[in-house]
N, C-alpha and C positions, 0 to 999 in steps of 0.2 A: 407464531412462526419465527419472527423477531430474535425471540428471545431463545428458543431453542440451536439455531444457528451462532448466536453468540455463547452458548453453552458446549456448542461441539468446536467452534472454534480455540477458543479457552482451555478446554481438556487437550485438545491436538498439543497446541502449542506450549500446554504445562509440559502435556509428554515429551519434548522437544527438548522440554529443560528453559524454554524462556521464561523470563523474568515474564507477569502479565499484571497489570494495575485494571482494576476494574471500576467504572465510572473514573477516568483518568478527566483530569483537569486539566485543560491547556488553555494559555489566556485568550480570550475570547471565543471558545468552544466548548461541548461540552463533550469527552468522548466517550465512548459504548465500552470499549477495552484498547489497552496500548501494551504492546507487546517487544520486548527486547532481545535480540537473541541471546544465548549464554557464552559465546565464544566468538571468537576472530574466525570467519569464513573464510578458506586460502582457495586461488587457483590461482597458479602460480605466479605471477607477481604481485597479481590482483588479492586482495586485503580490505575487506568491508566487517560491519556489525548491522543486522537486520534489526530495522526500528520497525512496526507497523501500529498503526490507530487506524479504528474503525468507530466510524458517526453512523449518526443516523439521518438519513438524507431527507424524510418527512419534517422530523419531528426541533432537532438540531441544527440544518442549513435550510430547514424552510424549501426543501427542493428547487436551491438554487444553483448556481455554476458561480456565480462572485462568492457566496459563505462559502465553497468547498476549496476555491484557492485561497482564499484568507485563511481557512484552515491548514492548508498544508503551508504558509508560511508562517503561520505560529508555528507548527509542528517542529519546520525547519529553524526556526531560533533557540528552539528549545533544545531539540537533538544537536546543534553545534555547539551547547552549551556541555557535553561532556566532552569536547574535542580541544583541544589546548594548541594541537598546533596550528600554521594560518592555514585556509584555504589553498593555497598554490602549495605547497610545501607536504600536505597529508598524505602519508604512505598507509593511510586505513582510513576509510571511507565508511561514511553512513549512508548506508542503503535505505531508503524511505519509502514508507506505501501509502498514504492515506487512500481508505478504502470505504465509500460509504455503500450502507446497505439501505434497500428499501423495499417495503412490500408490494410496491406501483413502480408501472415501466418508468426509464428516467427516455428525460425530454431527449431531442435527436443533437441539440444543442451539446449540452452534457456529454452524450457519448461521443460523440465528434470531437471535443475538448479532449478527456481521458485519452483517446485512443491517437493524439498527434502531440501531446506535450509530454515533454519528459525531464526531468534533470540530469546533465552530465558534467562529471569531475573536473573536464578544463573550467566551467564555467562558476563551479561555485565551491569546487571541494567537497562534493556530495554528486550519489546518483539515486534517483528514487521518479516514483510515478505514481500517480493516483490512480484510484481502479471502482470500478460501481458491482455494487452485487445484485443483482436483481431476483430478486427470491420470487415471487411471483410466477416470473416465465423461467428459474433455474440456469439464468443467463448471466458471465463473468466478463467484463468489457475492462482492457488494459491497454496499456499504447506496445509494447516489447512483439513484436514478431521474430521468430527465432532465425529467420534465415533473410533478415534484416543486417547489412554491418553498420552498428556504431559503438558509439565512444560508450563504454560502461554495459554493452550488453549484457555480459557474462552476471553481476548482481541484477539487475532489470529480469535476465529469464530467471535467476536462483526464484527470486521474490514469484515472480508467476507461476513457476512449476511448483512450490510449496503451497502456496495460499488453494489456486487450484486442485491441486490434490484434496487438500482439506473439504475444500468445496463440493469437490466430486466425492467424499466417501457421504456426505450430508444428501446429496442428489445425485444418483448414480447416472441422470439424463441430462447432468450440467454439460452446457456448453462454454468454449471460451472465444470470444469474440475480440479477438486484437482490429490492429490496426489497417483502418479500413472496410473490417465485416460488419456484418450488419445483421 
């Protein structure tokens, strides 16, 4: 199951034109696939580059909620490692997803996490958010609600209505469960 969902996600996103490393290495994780966009994303002043990596929540963080933020702050050292200018001053932002998949529900902890923590641009020079796939029940759980206002939504929904998409052409009865739902 696993594997077939990281095979259609892979092909999507070749199609797309990202850049995609498979079994990607990030210090202290191991990841499934890391995905780069090919281009500068514009809406009008706003200017990001879509990074995402996807774990494995079993096998990789041990289905834990400590490994999956240690994971996305390796991610995040990593992806400001192609940014040269400082954080307060970046007119192109990186958009981040770390996205773990698993074949078992995740804990109520876990989606409570995902679905209230986000990164935004005053705070770090990046906006991005972690996301659980749950293949089993065909369930997407993200923090982005679209008729939410904050800082950085406009890349937060880009990343959600892409990866979703994806998800739903794999499960035509996915659902997506932001912030708050259950």
């Amino acid at each position: 199951m696993m594997e077939e969902v990281l095979t259609h996600f892979t092909e999507e996103l070749k199609n797309k034109n990202y850049s995609v490393i498979q079994d990607a290495t990030i210090p202290g994780v191991r990841g499934l696939i890391q995905a780069v966009s090919p281009k500068l994303t514009t809406f009008g002043p706003i200017k990001f580059i879509n990074y995402y990596l996807f774990l494995d929540w079993e096998n990789d963080l041990y289905s834990r909620s400590d490994a999956l933020i240690a994971a996305q702050k390796s991610f995040s050292e990593v992806v400001n490692k192609d940014f040269h200018v400082p954080h307060g001053w970046r007119m192109t932002l990186p958009n981040m997803v770390v996205a773990a998949l698993s074949t078992n529900p995740f804990s109520q902890e876990a989606i409570a996490y995902v679905q209230t923590k986000y990164q935004i641009p005053w705070q770090g020079g990046e906006v991005g958010q972690m996301m659980l796939f749950d293949l089993q029940n065909h369930k997407q759980y993200c923090h982005y609600k679209k008729a939410y206002k904050q800082t950085g939504s406009i890349p937060l929904g880009y990343a959600v209505d892409e990866l979703f998409g994806i998800y739903k052409s794999i499960y035509p009865d996915a659902r997506l469960l932001m912030h708050g739902e259950k």
